[in-house]
N, C-alpha and C positions, 0 to 999 in steps of 0.2 A: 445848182440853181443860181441866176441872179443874186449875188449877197444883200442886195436892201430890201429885196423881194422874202430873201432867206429871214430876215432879221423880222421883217411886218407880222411875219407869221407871228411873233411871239407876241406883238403889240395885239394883233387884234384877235387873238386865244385868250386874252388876257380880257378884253371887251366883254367875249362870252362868261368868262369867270366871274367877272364882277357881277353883270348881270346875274346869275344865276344867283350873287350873295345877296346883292340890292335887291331883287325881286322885280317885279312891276315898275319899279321907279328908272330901274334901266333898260327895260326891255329892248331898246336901240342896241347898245352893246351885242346882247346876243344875236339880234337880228342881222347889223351890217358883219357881225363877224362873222354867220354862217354865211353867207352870200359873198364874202370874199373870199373864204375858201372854196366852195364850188367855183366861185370863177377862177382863180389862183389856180384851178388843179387842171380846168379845160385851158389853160395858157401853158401852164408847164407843161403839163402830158404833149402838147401841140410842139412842145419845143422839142423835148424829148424822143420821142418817136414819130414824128411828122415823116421825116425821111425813111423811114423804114417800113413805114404804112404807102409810102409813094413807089418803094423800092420793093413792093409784096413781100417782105421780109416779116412782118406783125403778123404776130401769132395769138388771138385773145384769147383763147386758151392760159398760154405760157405767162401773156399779160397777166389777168387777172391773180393767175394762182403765184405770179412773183409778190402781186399788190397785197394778198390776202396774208400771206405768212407774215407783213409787215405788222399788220395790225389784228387780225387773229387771236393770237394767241394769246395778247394782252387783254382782248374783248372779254374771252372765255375767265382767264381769272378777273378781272374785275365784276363781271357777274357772278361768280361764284363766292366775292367775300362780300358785296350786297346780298345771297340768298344766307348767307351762311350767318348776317350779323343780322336776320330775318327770324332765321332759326333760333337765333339765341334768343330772341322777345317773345319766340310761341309764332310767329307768324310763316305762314307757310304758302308757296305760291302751286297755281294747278301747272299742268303741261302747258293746258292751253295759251299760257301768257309765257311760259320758257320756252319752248320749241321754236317760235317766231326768231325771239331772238338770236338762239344756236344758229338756226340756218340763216340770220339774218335778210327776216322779209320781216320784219317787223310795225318800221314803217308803212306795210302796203295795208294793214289791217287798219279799220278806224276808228280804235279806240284808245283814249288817252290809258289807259289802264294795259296796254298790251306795246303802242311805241316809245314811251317813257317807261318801260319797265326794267326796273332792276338799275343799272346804270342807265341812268336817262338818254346824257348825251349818245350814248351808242347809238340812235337813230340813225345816224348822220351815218355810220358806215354801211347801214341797208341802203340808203340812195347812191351812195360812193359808190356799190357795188353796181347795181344800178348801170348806173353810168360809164364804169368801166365796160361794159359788157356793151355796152352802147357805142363806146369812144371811138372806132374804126368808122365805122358807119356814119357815124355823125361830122369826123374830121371830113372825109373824101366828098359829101354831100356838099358842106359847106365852101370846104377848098376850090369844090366845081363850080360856086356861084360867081357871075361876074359881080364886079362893086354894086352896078346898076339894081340887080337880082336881088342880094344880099340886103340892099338896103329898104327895097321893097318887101321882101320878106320880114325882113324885121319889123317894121311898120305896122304890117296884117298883124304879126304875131302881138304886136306891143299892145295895137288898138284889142284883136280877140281878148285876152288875159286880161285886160281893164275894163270890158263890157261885160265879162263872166263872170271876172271878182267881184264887179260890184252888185250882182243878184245874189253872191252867196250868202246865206247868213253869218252875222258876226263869230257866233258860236262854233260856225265849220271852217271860218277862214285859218284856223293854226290847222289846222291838218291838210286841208287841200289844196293851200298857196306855199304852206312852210315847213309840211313835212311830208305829202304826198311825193313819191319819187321823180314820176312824171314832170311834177308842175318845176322842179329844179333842172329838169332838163334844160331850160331857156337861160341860167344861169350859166352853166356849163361849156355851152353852146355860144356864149357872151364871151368865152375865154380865150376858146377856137377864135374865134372875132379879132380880138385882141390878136391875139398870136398871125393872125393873116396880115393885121397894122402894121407888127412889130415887124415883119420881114418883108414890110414892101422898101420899094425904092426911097419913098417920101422920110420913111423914119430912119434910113440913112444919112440924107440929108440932116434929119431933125437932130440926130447922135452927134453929127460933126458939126454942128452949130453950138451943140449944149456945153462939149467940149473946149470951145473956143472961149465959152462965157466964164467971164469973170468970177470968183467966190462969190462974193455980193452978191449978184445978178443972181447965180444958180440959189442963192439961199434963199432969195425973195419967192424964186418959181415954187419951191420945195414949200414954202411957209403957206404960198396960195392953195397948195395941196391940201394943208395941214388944214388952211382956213375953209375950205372945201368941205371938208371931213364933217367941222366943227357947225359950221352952218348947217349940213343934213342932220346934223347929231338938234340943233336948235327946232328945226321945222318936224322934226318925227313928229311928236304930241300933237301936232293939231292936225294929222293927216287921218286920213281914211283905216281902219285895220287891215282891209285889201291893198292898201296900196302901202303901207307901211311894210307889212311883213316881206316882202322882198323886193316889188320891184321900183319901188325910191330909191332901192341902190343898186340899179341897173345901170347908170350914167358914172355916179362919183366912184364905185368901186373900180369899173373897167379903167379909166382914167386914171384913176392912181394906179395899177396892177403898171399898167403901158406909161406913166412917165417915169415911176421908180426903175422899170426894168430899162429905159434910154437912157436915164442919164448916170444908170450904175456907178460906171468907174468918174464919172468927170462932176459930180454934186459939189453942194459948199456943206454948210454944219448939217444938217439935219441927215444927208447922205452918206455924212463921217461917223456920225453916231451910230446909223444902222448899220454900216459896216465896219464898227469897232470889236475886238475880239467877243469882251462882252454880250454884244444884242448878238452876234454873230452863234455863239454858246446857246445862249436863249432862242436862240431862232432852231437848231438842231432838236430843243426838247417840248415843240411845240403842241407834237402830236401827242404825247405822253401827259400834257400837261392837262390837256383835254379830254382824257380818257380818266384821270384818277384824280381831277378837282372834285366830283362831286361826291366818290366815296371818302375823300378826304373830310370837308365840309361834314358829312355825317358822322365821319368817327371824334372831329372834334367839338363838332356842337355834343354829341353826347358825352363827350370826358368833360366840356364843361359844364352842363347841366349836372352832373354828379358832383363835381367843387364848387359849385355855386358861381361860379362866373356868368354876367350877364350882360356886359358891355358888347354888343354887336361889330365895333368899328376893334376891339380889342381882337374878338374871334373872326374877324375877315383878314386881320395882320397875318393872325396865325395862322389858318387857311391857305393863303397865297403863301407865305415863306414854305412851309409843310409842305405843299405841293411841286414847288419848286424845286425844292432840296431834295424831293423822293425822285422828282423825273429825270433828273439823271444816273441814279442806279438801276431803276425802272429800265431806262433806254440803252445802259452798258451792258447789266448784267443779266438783262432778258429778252428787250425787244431785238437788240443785234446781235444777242449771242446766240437766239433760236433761228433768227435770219442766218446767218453764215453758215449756220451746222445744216441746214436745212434746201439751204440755195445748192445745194448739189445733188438733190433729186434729180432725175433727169428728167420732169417736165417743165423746168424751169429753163426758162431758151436764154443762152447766152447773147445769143447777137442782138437782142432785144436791150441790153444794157449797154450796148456799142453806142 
């Protein structure tokens, strides 16, 4: 991957975590961070296997079931020590709210009690999957539109999604705008987009310009990013619930995804920082970080209710560090070492990883 692209990962997993500790007060957090990874993931898949999908060589089959061993198997234990620290309080869950999740369709069902179950954030991998299975179909569609089409297209779809969101009631907009599978397809789909940018001719050009520009120069473009960010993060609160939960960051997320991934190797500070070994580290345990903050968060709010600790801002320190500090033996000593031992099934297609 792009290393500043590599490094954001960690900046905006981290958006989500906070949110999840602040509650309500940063709902933003969580929001622009889901939505830049759906888009982040239809940009890199695009990079990734674009030529292989053009080359009938993509196998979604082979796809999917290389994606799933990534993340799988850490799904399955983290819902198993939310059921098991269930068990220990006397609480007990039925099939019907487990079973969703094992096979992960979780999210298609519509009830907060059945896609926040057990480990919350795991929703996000029922639409991941989703969308994998989608991803062929949707590259070659889009790759066949002309600019003229494309732009049209998105237009119908932009204006559809803002005349529908806004009849839904407030109460069904978390499920049908930001956790329905469907409805993150047009994210997704937003990344493809991006990825068709990044390899046209024009962002050629844009590359060899960015390179020419001065530190200063590149540092101010990067801050306007930054400023970008900060100003969406300003205007959330006083938007719509339809229009906040995802598509306010239809414009700022694409836009950063496609100028961090141009001006990668040629930036001033802000592009040295994400490609310092450091963020670079952090960026590798992004996905980890996001899968075991919120059984974290539970194991330590209860060790401190039992000492009497009740300083909020002391147990979000601890939370974030704990979490951090776990995701990398988390990511050595399970997620890559069941990957490697496992990547030699034989339906796992090697030329997919060419």
């Amino acid at each position: 991957m792009l290393r500043a692209l590599h490094s954001l990962r960690f900046v905006f997993v981290m958006l989500i975590v906070l949110s999840h500790l602040i509650g309500h007060g940063f709902d933003f957090g969580g929001e622009c961070g889901v939505a830049f990874f759906f888009i982040l993931s239809g940009f890199v898949l695009s990079l990734a296997y674009g030529d292989s999908i053009r080359e009938k060589r993509f196998s979604t089959r082979a796809f999917v079931g290389k994606q799933l061993l990534k993340f799988y198997p850490l799904h399955l234990i983290t819902m198993a020590v939310v059921l098991l620290m269930d068990a220990r309080l006397g609480l007990h869950s039925e099939w019907g709210r487990i079973l969703p999740s094992i096979l992960l369709v979780q999210s298609w069902i519509p009830s907060e009690q059945v896609y926040f179950f057990a480990n919350g954030p795991a929703w996000f991998l029922a639409d991941i999957v989703f969308l994998y299975l989608i991803f062929r179909c949707l590259f070659v569609v889009l790759n066949k539109l002309t600019l003229r089409q494309a732009i049209i297209a998105s237009a119908v779809v932009v204006i559809v999604y803002l005349l529908l969101g806004g009849m839904i009631s407030e109460e069904r907009v978390n499920y049908l705008l930001y956790v329905f599978p469907p409805a993150r397809v047009i994210d997704f789909a937003i990344g493809i987009l991006v990825y068709r940018a990044y390899q046209s001719q024009c962002t050629m050009s844009l590359r060899k310009w960015l390179s020419e520009c001065s530190p200063a120069k590149a540092t101010a473009l990067e801050s306007a990013m930054v400023a970008l960010i900060a100003l969406t993060a300003l205007i959330y609160p006083h938007t719509e619930p339809h229009i906040r939960c995802a598509s306010m960051f239809w414009v700022v997320v694409p836009v950063t995804v496609f100028f961090f991934a141009t001006i990668d190797k040629s930036g001033g500070l802000v592009t040295r920082l994400l490609t310092s070994k450091p963020m670079m580290s952090l960026g590798s345990i992004s996905f980890e970080i996001y899968m075991i903050h919120a059984v974290v968060k539970r194991i330590v709010q209860s060790i401190a209710m039992n000492v009497g600790i009740e300083s909020d801002l002391c147990m979000a320190v601890v939370i974030i560090l704990t979490t951090i500090a776990l995701a990398y033996p988390v990511k050595i000593f399970f997620v890559d070492k069941i990957y490697r031992k496992a990547s030699n099934f034989r339906y796992i297609d090697k030329n997919a990883e060419k």
